[in-house]
C-alpha positions as CSV (number, residue, x, y, z in Angstrom):
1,X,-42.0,-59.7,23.2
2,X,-42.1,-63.4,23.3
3,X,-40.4,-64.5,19.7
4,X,-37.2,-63.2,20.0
5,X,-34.1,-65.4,18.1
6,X,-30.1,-64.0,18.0
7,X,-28.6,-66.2,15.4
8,X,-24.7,-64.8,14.2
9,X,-23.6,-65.5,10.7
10,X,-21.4,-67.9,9.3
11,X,-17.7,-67.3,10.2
12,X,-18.6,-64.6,12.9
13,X,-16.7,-65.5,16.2
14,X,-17.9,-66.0,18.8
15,X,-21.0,-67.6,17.4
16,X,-24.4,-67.9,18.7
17,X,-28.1,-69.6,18.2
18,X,-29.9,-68.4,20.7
19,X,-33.6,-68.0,22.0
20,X,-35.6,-65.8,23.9
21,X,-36.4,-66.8,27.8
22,X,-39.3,-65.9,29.4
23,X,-40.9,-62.7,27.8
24,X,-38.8,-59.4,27.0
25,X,-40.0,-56.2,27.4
26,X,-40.1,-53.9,24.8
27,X,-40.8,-49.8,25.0
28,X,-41.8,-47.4,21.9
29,X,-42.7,-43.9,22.2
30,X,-42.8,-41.4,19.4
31,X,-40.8,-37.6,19.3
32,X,-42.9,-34.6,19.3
33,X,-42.5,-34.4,15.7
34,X,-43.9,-37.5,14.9
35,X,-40.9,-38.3,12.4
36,X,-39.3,-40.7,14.7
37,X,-40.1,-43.2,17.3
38,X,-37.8,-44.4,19.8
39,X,-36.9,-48.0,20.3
40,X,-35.2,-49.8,23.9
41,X,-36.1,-53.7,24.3
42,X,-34.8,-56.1,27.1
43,X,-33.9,-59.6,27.1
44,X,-32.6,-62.6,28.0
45,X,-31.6,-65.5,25.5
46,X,-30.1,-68.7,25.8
47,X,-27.7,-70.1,23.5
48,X,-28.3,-73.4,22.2
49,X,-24.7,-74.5,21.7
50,X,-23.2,-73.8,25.1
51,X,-26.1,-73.3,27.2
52,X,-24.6,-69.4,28.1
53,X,-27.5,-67.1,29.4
54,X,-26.9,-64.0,27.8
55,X,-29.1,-60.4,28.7
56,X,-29.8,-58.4,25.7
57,X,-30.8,-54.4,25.4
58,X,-30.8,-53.3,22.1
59,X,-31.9,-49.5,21.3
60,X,-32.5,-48.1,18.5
61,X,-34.5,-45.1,16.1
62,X,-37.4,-45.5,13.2
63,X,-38.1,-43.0,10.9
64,X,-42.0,-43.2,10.8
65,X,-43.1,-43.8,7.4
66,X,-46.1,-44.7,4.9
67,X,-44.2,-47.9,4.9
68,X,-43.9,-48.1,8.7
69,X,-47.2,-47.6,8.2
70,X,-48.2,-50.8,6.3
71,X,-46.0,-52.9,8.2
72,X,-47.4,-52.0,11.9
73,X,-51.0,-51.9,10.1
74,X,-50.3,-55.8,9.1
75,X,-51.3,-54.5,5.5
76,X,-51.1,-57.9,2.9
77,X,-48.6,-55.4,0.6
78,X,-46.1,-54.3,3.4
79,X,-42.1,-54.4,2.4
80,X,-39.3,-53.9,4.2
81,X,-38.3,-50.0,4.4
82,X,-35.1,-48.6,2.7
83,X,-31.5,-49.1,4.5
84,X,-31.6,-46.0,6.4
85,X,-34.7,-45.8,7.8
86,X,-34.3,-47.6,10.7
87,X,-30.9,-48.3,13.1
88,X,-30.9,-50.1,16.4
89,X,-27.5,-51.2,18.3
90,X,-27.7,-54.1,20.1
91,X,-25.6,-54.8,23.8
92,X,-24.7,-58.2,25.2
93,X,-24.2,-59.0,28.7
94,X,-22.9,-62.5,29.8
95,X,-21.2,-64.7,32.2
96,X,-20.5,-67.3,30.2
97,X,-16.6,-67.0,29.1
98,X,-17.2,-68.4,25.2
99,X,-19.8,-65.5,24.7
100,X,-18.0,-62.8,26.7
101,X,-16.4,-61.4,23.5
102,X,-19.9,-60.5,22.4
103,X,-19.8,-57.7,24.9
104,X,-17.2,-56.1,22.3
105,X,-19.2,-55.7,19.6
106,X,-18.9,-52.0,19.6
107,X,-16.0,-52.7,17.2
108,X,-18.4,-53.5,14.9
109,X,-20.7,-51.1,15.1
110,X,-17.6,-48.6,14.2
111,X,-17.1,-50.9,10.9
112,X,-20.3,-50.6,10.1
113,X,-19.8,-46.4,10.2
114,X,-17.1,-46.8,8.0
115,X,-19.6,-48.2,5.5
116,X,-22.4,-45.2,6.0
117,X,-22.8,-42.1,3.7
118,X,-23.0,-38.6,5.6
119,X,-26.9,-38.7,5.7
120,X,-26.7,-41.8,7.1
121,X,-24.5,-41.0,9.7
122,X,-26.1,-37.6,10.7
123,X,-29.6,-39.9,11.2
124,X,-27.3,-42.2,13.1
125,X,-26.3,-39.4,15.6
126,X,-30.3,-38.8,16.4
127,X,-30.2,-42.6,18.0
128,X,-29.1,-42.5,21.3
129,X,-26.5,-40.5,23.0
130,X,-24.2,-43.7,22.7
131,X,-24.7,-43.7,18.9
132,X,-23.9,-40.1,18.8
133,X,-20.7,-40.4,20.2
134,X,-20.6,-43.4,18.1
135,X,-21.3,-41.5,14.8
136,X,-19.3,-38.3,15.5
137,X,-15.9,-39.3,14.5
138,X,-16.9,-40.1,11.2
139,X,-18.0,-36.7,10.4
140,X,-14.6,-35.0,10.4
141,X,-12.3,-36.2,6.9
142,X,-11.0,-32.7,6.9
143,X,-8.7,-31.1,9.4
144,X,-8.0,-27.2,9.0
145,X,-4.8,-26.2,11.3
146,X,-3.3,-22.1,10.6
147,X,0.2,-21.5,12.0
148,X,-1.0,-20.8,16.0
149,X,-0.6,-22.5,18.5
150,X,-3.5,-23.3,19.8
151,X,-4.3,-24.9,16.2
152,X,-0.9,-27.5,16.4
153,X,-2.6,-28.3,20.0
154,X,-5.5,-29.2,18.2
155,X,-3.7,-31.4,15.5
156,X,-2.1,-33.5,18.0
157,X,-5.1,-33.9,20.2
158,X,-6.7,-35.1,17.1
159,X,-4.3,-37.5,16.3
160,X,-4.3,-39.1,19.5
161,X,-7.9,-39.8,19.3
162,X,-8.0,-43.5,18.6
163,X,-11.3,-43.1,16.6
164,X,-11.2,-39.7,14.4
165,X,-7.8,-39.6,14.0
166,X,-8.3,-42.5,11.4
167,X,-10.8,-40.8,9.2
168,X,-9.0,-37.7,8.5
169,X,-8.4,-37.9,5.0
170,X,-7.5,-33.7,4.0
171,X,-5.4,-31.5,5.7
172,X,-6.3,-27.7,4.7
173,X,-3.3,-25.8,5.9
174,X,-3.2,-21.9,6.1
175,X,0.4,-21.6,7.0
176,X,0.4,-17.2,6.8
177,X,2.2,-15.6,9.7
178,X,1.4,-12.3,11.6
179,X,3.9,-9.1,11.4
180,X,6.0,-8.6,14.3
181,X,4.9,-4.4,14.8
182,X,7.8,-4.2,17.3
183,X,5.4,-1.2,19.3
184,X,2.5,-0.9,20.3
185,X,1.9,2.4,18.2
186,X,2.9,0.4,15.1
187,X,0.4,-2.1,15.6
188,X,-1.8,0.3,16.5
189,X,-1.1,2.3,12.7
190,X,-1.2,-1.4,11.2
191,X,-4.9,-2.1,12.4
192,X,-6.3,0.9,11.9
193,X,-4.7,1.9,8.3
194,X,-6.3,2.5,5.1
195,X,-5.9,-1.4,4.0
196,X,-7.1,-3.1,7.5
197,X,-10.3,-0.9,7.3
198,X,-10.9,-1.9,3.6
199,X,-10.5,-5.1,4.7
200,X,-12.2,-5.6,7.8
201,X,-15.5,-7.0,8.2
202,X,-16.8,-5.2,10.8
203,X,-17.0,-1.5,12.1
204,X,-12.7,-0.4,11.7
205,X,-13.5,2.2,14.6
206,X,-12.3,0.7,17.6
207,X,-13.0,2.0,20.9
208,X,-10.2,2.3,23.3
209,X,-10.8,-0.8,25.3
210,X,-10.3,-3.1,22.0
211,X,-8.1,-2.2,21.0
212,X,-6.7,-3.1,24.5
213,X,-7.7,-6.1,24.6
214,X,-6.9,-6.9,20.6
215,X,-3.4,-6.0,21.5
216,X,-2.9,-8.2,24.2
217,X,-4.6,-10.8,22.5
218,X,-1.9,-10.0,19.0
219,X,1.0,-10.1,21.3
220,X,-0.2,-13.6,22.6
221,X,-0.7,-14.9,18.8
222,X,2.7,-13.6,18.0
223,X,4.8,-15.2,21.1
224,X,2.8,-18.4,19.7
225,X,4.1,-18.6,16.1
226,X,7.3,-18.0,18.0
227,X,7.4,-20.8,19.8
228,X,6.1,-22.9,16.7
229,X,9.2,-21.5,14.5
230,X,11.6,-23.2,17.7
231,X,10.0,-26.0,16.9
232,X,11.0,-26.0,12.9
233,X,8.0,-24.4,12.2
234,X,5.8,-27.6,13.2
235,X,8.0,-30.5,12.1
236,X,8.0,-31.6,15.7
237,X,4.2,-32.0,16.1
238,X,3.9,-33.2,12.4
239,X,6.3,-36.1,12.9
240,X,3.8,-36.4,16.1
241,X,0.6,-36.5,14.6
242,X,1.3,-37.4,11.1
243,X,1.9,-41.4,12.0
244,X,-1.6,-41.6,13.4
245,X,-3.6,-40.5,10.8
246,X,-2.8,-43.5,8.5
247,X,-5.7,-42.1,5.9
248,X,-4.5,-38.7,5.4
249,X,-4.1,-38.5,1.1
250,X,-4.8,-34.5,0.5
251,X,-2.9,-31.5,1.5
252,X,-4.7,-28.1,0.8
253,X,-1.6,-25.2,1.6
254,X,-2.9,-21.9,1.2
255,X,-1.8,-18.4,1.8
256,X,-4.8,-16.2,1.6
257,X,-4.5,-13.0,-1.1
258,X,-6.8,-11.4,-3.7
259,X,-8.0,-14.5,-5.3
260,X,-8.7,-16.8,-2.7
261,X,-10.3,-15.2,0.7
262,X,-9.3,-16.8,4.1
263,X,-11.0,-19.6,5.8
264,X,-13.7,-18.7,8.7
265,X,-11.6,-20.7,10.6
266,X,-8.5,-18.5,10.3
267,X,-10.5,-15.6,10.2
268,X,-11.7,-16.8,13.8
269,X,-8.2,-17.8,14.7
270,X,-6.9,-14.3,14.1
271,X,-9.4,-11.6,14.7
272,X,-9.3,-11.8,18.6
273,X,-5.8,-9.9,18.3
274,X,-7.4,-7.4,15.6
275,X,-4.8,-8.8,13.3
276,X,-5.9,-10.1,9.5
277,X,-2.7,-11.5,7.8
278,X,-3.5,-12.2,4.1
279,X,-0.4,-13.2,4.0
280,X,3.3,-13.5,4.8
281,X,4.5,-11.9,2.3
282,X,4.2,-8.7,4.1
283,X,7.0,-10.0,6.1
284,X,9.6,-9.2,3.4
285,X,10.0,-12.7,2.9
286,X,9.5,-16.2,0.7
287,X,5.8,-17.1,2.4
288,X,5.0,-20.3,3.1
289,X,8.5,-21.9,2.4
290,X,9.7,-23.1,6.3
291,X,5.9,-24.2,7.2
292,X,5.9,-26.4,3.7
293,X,9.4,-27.7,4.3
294,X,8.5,-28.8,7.7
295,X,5.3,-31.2,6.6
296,X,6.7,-32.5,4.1
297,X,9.8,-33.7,5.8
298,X,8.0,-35.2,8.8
299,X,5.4,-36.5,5.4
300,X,9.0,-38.1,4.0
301,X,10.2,-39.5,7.3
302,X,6.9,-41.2,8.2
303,X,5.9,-42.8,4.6
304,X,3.2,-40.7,4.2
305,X,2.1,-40.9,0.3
306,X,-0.4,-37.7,-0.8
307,X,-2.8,-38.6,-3.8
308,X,-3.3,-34.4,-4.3
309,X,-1.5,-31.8,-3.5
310,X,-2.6,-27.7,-3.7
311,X,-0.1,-25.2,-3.4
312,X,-2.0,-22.0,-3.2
313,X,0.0,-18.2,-2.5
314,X,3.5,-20.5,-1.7
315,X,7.0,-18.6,-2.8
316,X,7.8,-20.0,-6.0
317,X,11.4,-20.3,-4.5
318,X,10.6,-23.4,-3.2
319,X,11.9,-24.5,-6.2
320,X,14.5,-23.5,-5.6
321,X,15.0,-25.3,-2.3
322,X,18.2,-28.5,-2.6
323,X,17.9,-31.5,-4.5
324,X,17.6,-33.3,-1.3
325,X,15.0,-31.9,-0.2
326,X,13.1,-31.6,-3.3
327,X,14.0,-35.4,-4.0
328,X,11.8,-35.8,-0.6
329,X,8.6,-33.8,-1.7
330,X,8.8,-35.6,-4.6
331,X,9.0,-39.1,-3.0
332,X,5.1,-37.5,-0.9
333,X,3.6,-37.2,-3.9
334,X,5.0,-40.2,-5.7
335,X,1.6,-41.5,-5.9
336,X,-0.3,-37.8,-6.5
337,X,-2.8,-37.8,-9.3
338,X,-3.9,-34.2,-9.0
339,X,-1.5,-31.2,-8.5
340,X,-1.9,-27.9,-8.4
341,X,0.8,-25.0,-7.6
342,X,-0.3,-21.5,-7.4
343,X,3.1,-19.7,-6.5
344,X,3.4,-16.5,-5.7
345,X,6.4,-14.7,-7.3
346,X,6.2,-11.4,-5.1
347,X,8.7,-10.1,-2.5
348,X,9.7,-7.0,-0.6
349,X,7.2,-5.1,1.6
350,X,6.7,-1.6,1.1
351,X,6.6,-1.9,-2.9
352,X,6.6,-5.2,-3.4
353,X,8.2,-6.7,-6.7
354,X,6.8,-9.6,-9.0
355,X,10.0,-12.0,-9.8
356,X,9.2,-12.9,-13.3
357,X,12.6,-13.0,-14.9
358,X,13.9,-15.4,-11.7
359,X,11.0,-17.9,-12.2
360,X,11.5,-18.3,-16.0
361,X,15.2,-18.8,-15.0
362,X,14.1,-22.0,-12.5
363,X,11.8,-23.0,-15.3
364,X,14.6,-22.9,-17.6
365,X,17.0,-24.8,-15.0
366,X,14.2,-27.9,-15.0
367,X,13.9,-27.9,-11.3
368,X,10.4,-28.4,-11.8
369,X,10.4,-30.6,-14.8
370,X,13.0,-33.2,-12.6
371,X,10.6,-32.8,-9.7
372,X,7.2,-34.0,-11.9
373,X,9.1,-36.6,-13.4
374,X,9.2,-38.4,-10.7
375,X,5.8,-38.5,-10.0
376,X,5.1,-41.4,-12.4
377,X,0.9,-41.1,-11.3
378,X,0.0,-37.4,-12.1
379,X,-3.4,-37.2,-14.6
380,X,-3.8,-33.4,-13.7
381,X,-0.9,-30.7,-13.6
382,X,-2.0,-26.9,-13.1
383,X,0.7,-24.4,-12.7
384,X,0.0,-20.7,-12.2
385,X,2.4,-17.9,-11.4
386,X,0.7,-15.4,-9.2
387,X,1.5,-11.4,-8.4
388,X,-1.0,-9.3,-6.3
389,X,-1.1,-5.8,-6.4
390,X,2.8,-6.1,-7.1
391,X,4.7,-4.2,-9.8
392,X,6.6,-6.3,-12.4
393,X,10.7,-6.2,-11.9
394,X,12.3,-3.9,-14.3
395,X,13.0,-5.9,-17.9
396,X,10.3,-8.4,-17.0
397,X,8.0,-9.6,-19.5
398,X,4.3,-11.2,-18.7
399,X,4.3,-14.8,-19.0
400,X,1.6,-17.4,-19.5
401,X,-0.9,-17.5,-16.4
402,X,-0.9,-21.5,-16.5
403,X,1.1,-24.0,-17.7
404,X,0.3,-27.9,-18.4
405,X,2.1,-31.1,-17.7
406,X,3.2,-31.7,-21.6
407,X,4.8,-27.9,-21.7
408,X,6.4,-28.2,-18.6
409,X,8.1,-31.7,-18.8
């Protein structure tokens, strides 16, 4: 090559006007495919305002197209091709100390990410293995984390990292805990009852050796969650990470049942120990209420505003948790626009029981009403009351499945 002119634009520091010295070298060579060629050029340039000698490499990928075509053809009608077509990345090397900045200007290649669709991005990846780790990052807005404690690991190493950490946008939280068996023999019953082999995805029949191995595994994933309830059921790594993701607005908490199947991640989480907890509930307790608490107090304590919030298979006696605490939820989602609370009104074990009568009686007592009232943003309110396979309490009545914000407030 031997026109080759770097001129920066106006206001961009440091700035530079320079021209090529000498001839650069530029090589091309095409994928197997023949979708893509491959671009890497070297340089050297001179700036004309202080003189500096700068060497330039620049690398890049071009989709070959008809109007690729025209353009390497010299045909009269050529036009530029579409944004997307073509990316290059350009690297500055200098020893002149007014130019030296320009060997930062990987900062702007991750501002210019920001500014990408997914395509984009994905085409990006195919570049360069620079530009792959480049372009990574910016396809993660949604972070899934279950209540293990391998998964909390993985939250906090994600909020440390100084790139992805800032484009998570949703958390998708499946909070449901595993039964403590207390024997081998019970867990041994559990996994290989009528329900886990209705529910199971694979052959139920285990063979001596897994169910070996599944137990160890089980006993492993149960010490975990232990250790994660000593730590307030994950407040301690929430107020960790929860600072460092500056971007996060949605909060997806959900507690698997009939309705609404667990993740693959979960699924993958869990099925190493043989173990497939739908839900919590099976515990003989409110599901979901400690693990909610817990975000949304290290949420209160850090600023953290939520624009949506779902609540999905969460003990409706979270409402019934103190005003101080509610008054902090409330201040999360003072900017919400979309909520939606799927509670689960269900408790006991063996024959579980659908709390109707108590959940009219927290309707009654406007704990929820004073809680949306404070949320001076929300367009969309949907409010369902939820009991799988449970048995309505004794002088309990069917209510409504959904309620909206005007009959609620």
């Amino acid at each position: 090559m031997t026109n080759i002119i770097i001129k920066s634009e106006p206001g961009f520091s440091p700035a530079i006007d320079a021209e090529i010295v000498g001839t650069a070298n530029d090589y091309i060579h095409n994928d197997p495919n023949g979708k893509q060629m491959r671009l890497d050029a070297h340089g050297v340039v001179k700036d004309k305002g202080t003189g500096g000698i700068v060497y330039l490499n620049y690398t890049g990928i071009v989709n070959i197209t008809p109007e690729l075509g025209m353009i390497l053809g010299g045909d009269p009608n050529a036009k530029s091709t579409e944004f997307g077509d073509s990316f290059i990345e350009m690297r500055f090397e200098t020893g002149d100390e007014k130019l030296k900045d320009l060997e930062l200007g990987v900062f702007l290649a991750l501002e210019i990410c920001r500014l990408l669709d997914i395509q984009d991005i994905k085409n990006l990846r195919l570049v360069s293995k620079y530009h792959n780790d480049l372009a990574i990052p910016f396809l993660f807005h949604q972070l899934q984390l279950v209540f293990h404690a391998e998964s909390f690991d993985r939250l906090l190493a994600v909020a440390q990292h100084p790139v992805i950490s800032k484009e998570i946008k949703s958390l998708y939280y499946e909070p449901a805990l595993i039964e403590d068996h207390e024997s081998r023999d019970r867990w041994e019953r559990h996994v290989q009852s009528p329900m886990a082999i209705r529910s199971a995805r694979k052959d139920p029949k285990y063979t001596a050796e897994q169910l070996e191995v599944g137990y160890v595994q089980y006993e492993e994933q149960l010490q975990g969650q232990n250790r994660l309830k000593k730590t307030h059921y994950g407040n301690s790594q929430f107020r960790q990470a929860i600072p460092n993701m500056p971007n996060l607005q949605h909060l997806v908490m959900a507690i698997s049942n009939y309705r609404k199947p667990a993740s693959n991640y979960f699924t993958k989480t869990f099925e190493p120990g043989l173990h497939k907890p739908f839900t919590d509930a099976t515990n003989g307790h409110a599901p979901g209420l400690p693990q909610l608490r817990a975000f949304y107090l290290a949420a209160f304590q850090h600023g953290l505003k939520l624009r949506s919030f779902v609540c999905e298979g969460i003990s409706r006696q979270f409402l019934n948790s103190s005003k101080e605490d509610l008054d902090k939820l409330a201040d999360v989602l003072s900017e919400a626009t979309d909520i939606v609370l799927r509670l689960n009104t269900v408790i006991g074990h063996r024959r579980p029981v659908a709390q109707w009568g108590e959940h009219r009686r927290d309707l009654k007592n406007r704990r929820i009403a004073d809680l949306l009232r404070q949320i001076e943003h929300l367009q969309s309110l949907e409010l369902h009351l939820e009991a799988a396979n449970a048995t309505l309490k004794e002088g309990s009545a069917w209510p409504p499945g959904s309620r909206t914000v005007e009959n609620v407030l």
